[in-house]
C-alpha positions in Angstrom: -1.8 -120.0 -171.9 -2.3 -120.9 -175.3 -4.2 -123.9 -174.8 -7.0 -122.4 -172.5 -7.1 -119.9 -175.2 -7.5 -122.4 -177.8 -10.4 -124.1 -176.2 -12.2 -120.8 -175.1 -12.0 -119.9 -179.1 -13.4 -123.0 -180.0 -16.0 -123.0 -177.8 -16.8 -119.6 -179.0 -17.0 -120.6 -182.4 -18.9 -123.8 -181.8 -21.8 -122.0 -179.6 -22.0 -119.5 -182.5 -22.6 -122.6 -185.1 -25.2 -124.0 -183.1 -26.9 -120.8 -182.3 -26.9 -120.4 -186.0 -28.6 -123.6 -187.3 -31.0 -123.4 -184.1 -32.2 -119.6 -185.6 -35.0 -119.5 -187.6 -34.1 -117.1 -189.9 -32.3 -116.2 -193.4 -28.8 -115.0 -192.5 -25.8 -115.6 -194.5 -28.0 -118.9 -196.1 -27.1 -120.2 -199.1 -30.1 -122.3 -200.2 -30.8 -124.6 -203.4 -34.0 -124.8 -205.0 -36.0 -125.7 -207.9 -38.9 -124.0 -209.4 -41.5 -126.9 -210.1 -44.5 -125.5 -212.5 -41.8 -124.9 -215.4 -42.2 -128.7 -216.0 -46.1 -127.9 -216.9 -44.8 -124.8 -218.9 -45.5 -125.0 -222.8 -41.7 -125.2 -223.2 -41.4 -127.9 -220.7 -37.8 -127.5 -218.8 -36.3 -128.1 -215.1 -34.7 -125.1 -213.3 -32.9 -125.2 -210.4 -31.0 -121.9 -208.9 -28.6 -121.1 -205.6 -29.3 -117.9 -204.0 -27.4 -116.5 -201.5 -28.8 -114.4 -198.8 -26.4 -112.0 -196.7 -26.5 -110.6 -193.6 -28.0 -107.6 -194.5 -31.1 -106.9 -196.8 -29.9 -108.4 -199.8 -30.4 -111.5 -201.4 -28.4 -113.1 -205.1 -29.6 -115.7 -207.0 -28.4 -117.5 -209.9 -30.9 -120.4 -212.0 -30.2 -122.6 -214.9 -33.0 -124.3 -216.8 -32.7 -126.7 -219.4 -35.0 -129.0 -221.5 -34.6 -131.8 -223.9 -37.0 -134.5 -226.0 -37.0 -136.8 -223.2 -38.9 -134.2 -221.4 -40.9 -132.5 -224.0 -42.7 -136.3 -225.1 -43.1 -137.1 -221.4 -44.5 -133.9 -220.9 -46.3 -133.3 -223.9 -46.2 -136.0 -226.0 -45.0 -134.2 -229.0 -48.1 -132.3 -229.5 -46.8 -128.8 -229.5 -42.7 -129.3 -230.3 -41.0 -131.9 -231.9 -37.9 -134.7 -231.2 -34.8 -132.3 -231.6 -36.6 -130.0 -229.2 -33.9 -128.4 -226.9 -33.9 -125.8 -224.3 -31.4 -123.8 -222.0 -32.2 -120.6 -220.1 -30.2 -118.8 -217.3 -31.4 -116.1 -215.1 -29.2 -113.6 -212.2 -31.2 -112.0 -209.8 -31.1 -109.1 -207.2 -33.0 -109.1 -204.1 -34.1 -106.1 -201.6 -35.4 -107.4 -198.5 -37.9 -105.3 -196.5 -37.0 -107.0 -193.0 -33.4 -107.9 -192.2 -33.0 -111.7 -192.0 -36.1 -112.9 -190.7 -37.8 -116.2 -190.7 -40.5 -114.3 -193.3 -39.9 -111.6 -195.5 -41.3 -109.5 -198.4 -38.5 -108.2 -200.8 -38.5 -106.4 -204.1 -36.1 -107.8 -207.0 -34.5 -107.0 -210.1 -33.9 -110.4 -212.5 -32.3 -110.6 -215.8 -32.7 -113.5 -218.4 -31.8 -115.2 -221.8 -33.1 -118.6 -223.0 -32.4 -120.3 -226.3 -34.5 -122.8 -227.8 -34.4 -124.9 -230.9 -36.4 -127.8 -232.7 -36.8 -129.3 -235.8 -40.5 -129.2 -237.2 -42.5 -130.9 -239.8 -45.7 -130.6 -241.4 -46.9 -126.8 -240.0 -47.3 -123.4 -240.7 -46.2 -119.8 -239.8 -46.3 -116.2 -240.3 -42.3 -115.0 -241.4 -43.4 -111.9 -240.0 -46.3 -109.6 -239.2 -47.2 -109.0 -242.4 -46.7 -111.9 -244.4 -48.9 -114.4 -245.6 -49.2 -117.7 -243.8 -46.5 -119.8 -245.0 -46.5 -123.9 -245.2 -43.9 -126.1 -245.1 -42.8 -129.7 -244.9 -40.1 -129.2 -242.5 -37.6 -126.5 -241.0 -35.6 -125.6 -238.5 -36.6 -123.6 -235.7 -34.9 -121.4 -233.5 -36.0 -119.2 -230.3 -34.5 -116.6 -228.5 -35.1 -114.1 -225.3 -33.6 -111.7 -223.2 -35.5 -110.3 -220.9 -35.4 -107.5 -217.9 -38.5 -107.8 -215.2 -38.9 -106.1 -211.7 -40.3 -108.4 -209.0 -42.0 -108.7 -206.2 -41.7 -111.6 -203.4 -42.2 -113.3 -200.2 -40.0 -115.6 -198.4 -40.3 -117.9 -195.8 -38.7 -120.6 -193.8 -41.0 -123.4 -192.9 -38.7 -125.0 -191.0 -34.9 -124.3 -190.4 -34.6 -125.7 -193.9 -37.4 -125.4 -196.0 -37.7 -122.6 -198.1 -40.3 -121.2 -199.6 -40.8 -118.5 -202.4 -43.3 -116.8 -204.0 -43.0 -114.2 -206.5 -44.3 -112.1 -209.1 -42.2 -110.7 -212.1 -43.4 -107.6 -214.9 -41.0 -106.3 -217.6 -40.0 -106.3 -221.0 -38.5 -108.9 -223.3 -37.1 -109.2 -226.7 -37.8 -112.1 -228.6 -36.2 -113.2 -232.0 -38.1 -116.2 -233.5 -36.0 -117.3 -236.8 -36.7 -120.3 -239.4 -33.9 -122.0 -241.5 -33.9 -124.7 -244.0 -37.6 -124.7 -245.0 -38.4 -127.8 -247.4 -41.3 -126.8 -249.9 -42.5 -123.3 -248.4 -45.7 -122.6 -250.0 -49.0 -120.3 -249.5 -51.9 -122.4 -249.6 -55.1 -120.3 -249.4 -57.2 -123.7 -249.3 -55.5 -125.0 -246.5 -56.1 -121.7 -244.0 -56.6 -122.3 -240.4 -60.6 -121.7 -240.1 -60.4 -120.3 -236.6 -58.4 -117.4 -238.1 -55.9 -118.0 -234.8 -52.3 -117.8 -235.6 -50.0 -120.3 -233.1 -48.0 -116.8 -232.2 -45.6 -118.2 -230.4 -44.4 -120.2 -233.6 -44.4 -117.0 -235.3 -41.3 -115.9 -237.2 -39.7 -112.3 -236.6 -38.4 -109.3 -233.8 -41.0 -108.5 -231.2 -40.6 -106.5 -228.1 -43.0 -107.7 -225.3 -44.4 -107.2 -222.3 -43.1 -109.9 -219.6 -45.2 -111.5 -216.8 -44.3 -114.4 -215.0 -45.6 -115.8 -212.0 -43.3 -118.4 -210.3 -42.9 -120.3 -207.2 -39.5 -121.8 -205.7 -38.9 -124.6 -203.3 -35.9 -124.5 -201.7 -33.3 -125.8 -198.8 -30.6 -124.6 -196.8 -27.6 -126.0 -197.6 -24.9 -124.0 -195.7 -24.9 -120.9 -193.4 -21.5 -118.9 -194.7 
């Protein structure tokens, strides 16, 4: 008896697997992506992410982005950072969705994130903090930081049994810490001051608490059903 039983399990279980891949929707997927336009961002990085969606409502998801020279000089040519740029970032997510599994679906999300970023730059200016004078230099090191907490807003689809796509829409707030270390001839130079009267405030030195927004769009594929 146990071999009939055997093969009547393994049928089972083997009908189940098919009807699984053959369904057009998001249960229990476990799908890799990337998220493309942070190549065209103005700290150029690639960021990839796994996000697991269960058989419920819920979805997790876990990205790591990371940038280096190679990437910032093809992307930029060295216009904006310099050849010791670097860049890491890595973001957890939490996903409500409104419909249980389907083949599209509309969730809400909660996403947390920190990114570090660091460069060595020559020949340029900054404000040390809001209310300082503009400050020259021949070179320094340069150093970013965020954390970041943002409520989002989504909609997911399967194209085909694999291909996912994923819009979303992010607002929060963010802490960023911009610091500047081993500064070769600071100096004020009143002759020298940017004529447009626009500071580059993302260079900027100091604490600030922001408001975060951040479109994004994700291309993804099924790797697994769990």
């Amino acid at each position: 008896m146990k071999a009939p039983t055997s093969i009547i399990l393994l049928v089972f279980i083997l009908t189940q697997q098919g009807k699984g891949q053959d369904t057009l929707d998001m249960v229990r997927t476990l799908t890799f992506y990337n998220v493309p336009f942070t190549w065209v961002d103005q700290n150029p990085r690639l960021r990839f992410g796994l996000e697991y969606h269960d058989d419920n409502r819920l979805g997790y998801s876990l990205e790591v982005g990371f940038g280096n020279r190679h990437l910032n000089h093809k992307r930029l040519e060295d216009l904006v950072w310099g050849q010791a740029y670097s860049f890491f970032e890595v973001r957890s997510e939490v996903k409500w969705y409104r419909q249980e599994a389907r083949q599209f679906s509309t969730y809400f999300g909660a996403e947390v994130f920190y990114y570090n970023m660091t460069d060595h730059l020559s020949d340029n200016s900054y404000y040390p903090d809001r209310d300082a004078e503009e400050l020259y230099y021949d070179e320094a090191d340069f150093r970013k930081e965020k954390i970041a907490f943002q409520f989002k807003v989504g909609m997911k689809f399967l194209a085909t049994k694999r291909f996912v796509m994923d819009f979303n829409q992010g607002i929060g707030l963010a802490y960023r810490h911009i610091r500047y270390s081993n500064v070769v001839n600071p100096r004020i130079d009143e002759n020298d001051a940017d004529e447009w009267g626009w500071p580059v405030s993302y260079k900027n030195g100091g604490k600030y608490i922001l408001l975060q927004f951040s479109p994004s769009v994700r291309i993804g594929m099924v790797i697994g059903r769990l």
